[in-house]
C-alpha positions in Angstrom: 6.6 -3.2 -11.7 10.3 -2.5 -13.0 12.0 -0.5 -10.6 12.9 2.6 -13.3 9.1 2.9 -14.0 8.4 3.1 -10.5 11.2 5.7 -10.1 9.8 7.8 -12.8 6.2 7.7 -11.3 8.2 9.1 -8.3 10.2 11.8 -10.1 6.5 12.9 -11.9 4.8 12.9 -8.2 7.8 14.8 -6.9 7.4 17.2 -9.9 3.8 17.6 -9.3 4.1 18.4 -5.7 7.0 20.9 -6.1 5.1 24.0 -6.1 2.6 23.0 -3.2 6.1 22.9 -1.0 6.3 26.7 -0.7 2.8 27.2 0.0 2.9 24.4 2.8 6.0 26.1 4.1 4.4 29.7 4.0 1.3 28.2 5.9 3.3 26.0 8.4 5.3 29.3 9.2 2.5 31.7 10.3 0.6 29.1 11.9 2.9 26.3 13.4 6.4 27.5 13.6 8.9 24.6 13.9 12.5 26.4 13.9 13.8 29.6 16.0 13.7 31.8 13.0 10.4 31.2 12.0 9.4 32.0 15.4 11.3 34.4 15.2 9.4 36.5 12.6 6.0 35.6 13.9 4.9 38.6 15.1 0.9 37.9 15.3 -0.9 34.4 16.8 -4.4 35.0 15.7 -4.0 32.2 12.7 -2.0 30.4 15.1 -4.8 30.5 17.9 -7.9 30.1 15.5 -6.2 26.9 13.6 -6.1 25.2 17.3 -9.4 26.1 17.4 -10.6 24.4 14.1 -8.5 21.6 14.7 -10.5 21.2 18.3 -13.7 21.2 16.9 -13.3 19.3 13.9 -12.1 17.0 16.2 -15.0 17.0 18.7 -17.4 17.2 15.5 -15.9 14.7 13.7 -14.1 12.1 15.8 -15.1 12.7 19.3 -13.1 10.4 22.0 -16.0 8.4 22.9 -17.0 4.6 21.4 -20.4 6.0 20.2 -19.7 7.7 17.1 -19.8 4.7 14.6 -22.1 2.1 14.1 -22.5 -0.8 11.8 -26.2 -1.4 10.7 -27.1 -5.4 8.7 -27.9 -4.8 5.1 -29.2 -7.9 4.8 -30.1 -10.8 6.9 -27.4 -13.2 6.1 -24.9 -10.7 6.7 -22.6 -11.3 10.1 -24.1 -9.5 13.2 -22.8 -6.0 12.8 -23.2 -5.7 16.0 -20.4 -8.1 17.3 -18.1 -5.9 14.3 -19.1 -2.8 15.7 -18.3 -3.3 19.6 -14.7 -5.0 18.0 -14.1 -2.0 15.9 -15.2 0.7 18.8 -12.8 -1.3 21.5 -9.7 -1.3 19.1 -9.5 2.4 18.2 -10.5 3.6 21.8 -7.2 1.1 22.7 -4.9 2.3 20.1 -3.3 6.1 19.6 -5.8 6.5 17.3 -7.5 9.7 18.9 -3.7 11.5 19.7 -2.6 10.8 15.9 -5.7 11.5 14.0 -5.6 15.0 16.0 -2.4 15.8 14.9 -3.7 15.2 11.0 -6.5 17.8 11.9 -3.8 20.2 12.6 -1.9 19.4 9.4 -6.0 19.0 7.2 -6.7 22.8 8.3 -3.1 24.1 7.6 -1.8 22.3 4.2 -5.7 20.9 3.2 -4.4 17.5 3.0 -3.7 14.9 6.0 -2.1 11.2 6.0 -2.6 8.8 8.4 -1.2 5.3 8.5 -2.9 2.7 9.6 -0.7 -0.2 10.4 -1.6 -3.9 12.5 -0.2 -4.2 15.9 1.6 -7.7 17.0 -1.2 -10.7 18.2 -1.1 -9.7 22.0 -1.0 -5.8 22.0 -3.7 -3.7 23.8 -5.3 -2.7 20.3 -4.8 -4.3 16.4 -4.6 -0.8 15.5 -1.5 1.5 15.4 -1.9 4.9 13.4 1.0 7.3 12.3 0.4 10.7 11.5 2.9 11.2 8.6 4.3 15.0 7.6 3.1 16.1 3.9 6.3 16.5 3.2 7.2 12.8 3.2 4.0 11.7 1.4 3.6 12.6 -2.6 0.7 11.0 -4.7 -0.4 10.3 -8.4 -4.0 8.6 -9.2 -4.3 5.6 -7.1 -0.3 6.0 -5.9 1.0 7.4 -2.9 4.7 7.6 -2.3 5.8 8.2 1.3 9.9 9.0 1.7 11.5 8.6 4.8 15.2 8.4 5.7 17.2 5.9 7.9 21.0 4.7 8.9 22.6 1.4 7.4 21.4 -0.1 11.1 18.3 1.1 10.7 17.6 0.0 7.6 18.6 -3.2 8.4 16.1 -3.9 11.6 13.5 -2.7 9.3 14.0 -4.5 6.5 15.9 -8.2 7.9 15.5 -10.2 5.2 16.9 -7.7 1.9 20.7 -8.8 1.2 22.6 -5.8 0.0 24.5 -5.6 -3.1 28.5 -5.4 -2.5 28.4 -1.9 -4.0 25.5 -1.0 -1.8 27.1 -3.2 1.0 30.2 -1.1 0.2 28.5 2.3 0.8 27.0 1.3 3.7 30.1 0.6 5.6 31.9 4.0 4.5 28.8 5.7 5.5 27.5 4.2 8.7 26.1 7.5 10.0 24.8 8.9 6.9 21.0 8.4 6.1 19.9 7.1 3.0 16.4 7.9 1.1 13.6 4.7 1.4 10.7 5.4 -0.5 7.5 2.9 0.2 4.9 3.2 -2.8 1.3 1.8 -2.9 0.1 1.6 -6.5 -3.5 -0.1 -6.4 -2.4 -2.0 -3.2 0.4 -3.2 -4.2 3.6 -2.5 -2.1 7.3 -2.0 -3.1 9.7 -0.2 -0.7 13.1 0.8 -2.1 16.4 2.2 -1.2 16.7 5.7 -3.3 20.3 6.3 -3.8 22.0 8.6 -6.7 23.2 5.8 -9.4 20.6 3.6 -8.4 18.1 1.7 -6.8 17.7 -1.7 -4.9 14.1 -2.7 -3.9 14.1 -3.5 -0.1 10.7 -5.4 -0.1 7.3 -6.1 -1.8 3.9 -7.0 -0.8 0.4 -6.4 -1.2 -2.3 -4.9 0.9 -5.7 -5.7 1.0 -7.1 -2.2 1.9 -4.7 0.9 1.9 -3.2 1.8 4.8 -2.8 5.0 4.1 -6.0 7.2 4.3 -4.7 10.6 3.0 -7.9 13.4 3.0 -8.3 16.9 2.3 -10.2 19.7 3.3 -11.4 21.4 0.1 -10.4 19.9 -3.9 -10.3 22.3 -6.8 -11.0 20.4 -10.4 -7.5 18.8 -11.6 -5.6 19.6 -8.2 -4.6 16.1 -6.1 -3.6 18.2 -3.0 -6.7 19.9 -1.3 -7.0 23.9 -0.4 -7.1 24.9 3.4 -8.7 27.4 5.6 -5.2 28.6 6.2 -4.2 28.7 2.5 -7.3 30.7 2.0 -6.3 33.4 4.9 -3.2 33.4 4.4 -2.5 36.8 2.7 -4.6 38.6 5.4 -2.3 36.6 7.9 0.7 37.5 6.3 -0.3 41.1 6.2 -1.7 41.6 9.9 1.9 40.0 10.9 3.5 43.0 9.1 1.1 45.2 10.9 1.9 44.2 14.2 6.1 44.0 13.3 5.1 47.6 12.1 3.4 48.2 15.2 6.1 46.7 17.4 8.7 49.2 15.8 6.8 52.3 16.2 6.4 51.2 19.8 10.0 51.6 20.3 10.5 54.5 19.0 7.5 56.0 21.3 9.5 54.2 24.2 13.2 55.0 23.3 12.4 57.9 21.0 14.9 59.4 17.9 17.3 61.6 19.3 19.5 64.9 17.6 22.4 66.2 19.2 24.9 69.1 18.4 28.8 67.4 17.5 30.7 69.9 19.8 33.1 68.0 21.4 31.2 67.4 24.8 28.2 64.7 24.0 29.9 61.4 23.6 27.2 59.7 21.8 29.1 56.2 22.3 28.4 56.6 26.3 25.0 58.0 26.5 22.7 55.5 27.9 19.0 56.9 28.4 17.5 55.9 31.4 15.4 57.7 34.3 18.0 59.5 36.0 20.4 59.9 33.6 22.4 63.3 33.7 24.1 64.0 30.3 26.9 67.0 29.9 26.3 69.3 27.2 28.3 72.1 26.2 27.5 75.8 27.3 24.8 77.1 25.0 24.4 74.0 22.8 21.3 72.9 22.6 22.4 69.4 23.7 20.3 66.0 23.3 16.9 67.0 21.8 14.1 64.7 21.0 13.0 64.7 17.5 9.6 64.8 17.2 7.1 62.9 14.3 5.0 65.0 12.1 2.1 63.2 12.8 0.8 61.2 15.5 -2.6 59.4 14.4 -2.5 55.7 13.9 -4.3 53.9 11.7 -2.9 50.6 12.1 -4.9 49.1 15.0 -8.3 49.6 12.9 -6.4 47.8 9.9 -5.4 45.0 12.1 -8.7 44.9 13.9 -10.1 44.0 10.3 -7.6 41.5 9.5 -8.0 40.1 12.8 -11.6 39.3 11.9 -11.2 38.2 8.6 -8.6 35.4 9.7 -11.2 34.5 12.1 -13.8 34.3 9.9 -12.5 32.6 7.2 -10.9 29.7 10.1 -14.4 29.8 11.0 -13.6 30.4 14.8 -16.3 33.1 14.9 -18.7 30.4 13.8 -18.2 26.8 15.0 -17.7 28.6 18.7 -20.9 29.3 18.7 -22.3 26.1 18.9 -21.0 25.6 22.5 -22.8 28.8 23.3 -25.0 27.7 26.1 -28.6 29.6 26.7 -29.9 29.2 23.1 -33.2 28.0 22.4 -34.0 24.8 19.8 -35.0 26.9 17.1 -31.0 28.8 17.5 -29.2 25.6 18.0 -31.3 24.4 14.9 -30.3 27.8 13.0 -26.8 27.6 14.0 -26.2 23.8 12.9 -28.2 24.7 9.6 -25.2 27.5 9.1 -22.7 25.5 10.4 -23.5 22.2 7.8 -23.7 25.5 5.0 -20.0 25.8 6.0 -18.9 22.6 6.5 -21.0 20.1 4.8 -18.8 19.2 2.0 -15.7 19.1 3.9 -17.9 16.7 6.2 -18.7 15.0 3.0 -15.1 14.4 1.6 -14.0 13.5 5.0 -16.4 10.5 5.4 -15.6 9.5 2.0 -12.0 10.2 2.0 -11.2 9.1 5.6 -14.2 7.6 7.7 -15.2 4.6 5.5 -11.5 3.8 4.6 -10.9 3.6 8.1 -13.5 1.5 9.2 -13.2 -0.9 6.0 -9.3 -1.5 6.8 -10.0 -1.9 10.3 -12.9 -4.7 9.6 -10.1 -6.3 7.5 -7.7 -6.5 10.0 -10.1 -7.6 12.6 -11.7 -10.3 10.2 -7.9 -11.3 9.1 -7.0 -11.9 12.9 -10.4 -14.0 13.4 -11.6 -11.1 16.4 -15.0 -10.8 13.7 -16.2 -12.9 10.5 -15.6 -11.3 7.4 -17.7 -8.2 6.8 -17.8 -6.0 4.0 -19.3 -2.1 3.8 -20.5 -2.9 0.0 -22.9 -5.8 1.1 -22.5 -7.0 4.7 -23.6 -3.8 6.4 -24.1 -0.2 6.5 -22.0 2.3 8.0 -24.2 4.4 10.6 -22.4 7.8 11.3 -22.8 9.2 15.0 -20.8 11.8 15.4 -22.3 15.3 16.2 -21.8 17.0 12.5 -23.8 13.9 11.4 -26.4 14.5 13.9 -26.2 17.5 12.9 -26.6 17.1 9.4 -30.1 15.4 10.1 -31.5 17.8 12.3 -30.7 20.5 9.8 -32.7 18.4 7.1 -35.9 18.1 9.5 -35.7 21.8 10.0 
């Protein structure tokens, strides 16, 4: 593809994901503050606390760290043995960072609604095949069958990464002038075919090309309304009760001050130097003879609503980041018929996230990680369209089918 195409596609996927920025950024504050200053006006953690929550149990539903949550069944009998593909598959992810990464894309699936991982091939000799990068949303933008990730590096950098691209002399040029300044690289995927170029004002220079056989990166989203390529989160759903119970509690916070230090009235009469007057317990302050001195001023009213307006927001963040429900699946003492009940309420909850997830992420996982494994000669080829079946074992699938027989 001509490179000024491809850098309009990029400008349009930029343009479409321009207004999901703010929201990202509003949700990322309340929940998962990154700087000083948005710590520093985080007032409430109950989003903070019930998103750790969700992200544990999706990942414990989901993708819990044992081998025995996927299985390879034979569709037919000249298929290779699935299960020789399924022991191969189940050793390389419990060897690679699989299970740290893919936890920090739950974090980032129940905040923004959409998570990427990148699935790349180890070196022949590492402990697993498999490598997997959590990459921010921020870097990643997409179009129908396109996804664009931007990153930035140095000159050096860029050069490690990419040894056998020749720079132009003008590009060659900037580079020495600029040694410590980082330049855009944007790596695109359109229908599995790879470019990575250098972004730069008055140009671009492609850095390398190549095609994939399966996509490497497996981007997947909570909740999709009609139209929208960036999925809806829990988070995004709460997030004007969140932003209004961490006004309540800054609220709450100031009044508490006031009740500590209270507002203070004082005659001017030349004695009371209001500069020096420090109130603590023991504190003797001159006034003059029959001025009234330093007087508390009191509030006209002292009832306080704002702990039974908090109390409700409270529980509606926790209900909508379903931490009053999933927890109750560990519960222990329940009888078959309440675990049954529960699950039953739990797949009316979380049954077509479950479904998107297994389409969106679990089968494109599993299908690029049969590639590499067949590529490498570890398995013989397989394929998840007429070698075998993909048998899902975690606990929401288990789940699933108990909540069908009841």
């Amino acid at each position: 593809m001509d490179i000024q195409n491809l850098k309009k596609m990029y400008t349009r996927a930029l343009n479409i994901r321009e207004p999901w920025l703010k929201r990202w950024d509003d949700a990322r504050r309340y929940t998962m503050p990154t700087s000083d200053a948005d710590a520093a006006t985080l007032f409430d953690g109950t989003a903070a606390d019930a998103v750790d929550n969700l992200a544990a149990s999706i990942y414990t539903l989901l993708t819990p760290p044992e081998s025995l949550w996927i299985n390879l069944i034979r569709e037919s009998e000249l298929s290779p043995d699935p299960d020789i593909a399924t022991r191969a598959l189940r050793a390389n992810l419990n060897d690679s960072n699989f299970y740290t990464s893919v936890h920090q894309c739950y974090i980032d699936l129940c905040i923004y609604g959409t998570a990427c991982l990148f699935m790349s091939e180890n070196p022949i000799g590492a402990d697993s095949a498999f490598s997997f990068t959590s990459i921010p949303m921020q870097d990643i933008a997409v179009l129908p069958n396109a996804v664009f990730h931007t990153t930035s590096m140095t000159p050096s950098e860029i050069a490690a990464t990419y040894p056998t691209w020749t720079p132009s002399d003008a590009l060659r040029k900037k580079f020495k002038s600029n040694m410590d300044t980082k330049f855009n690289i944007v790596q695109s995927l359109i229908d599995l075919d790879f470019i990575a170029w250098i972004d730069i004002d008055d140009g671009a220079e492609v850095l390398t090309s190549g095609h994939f056989d399966t996509n490497p990166y497996l981007i997947f989203r909570w909740n999709l309304c009609s139209g929208e390529l960036y999925g809806r989160s829990p988070v995004l759903r709460a997030l004007p009760d969140i932003k209004t119970a961490n006004k309540v509690v800054e609220l709450i916070l100031k009044n508490a001050t006031i009740a500590v230090s209270g507002i203070w009235q004082a005659d001017d009469d030349g004695v009371i130097n209001l500069q020096n007057i420090n109130l603590t317990p023991g504190t003797i302050i001159p006034k003059a003879v029959g001025s009234s001195g330093l007087t508390p001023l009191e509030c006209g009213a002292n009832f306080d609503v704002s702990q039974l307006v908090l109390s409700d927001l409270r529980d509606r963040i926790r209900h909508t980041l379903l931490a009053d429900r999933l927890g109750l699946i560990s519960e222990r003492d329940m009888t078959a018929t309440e675990v049954l009940a529960r699950n039953a309420d739990m797949m009316r909850v979380l049954g077509a996230t479950y479904g998107r997830l297994l389409h969106e992420f679990i089968r494109p996982l599993c299908e690029r990680g049969l590639q590499i494994l067949a590529r490498r000669g570890v398995i013989e080829p397989i394929s998840l369209h007429s070698d075998a079946e993909l048998k899902y074992l975690a606990p929401i699938a288990i789940a699933t089918t108990e909540t069908s027989v009841l």
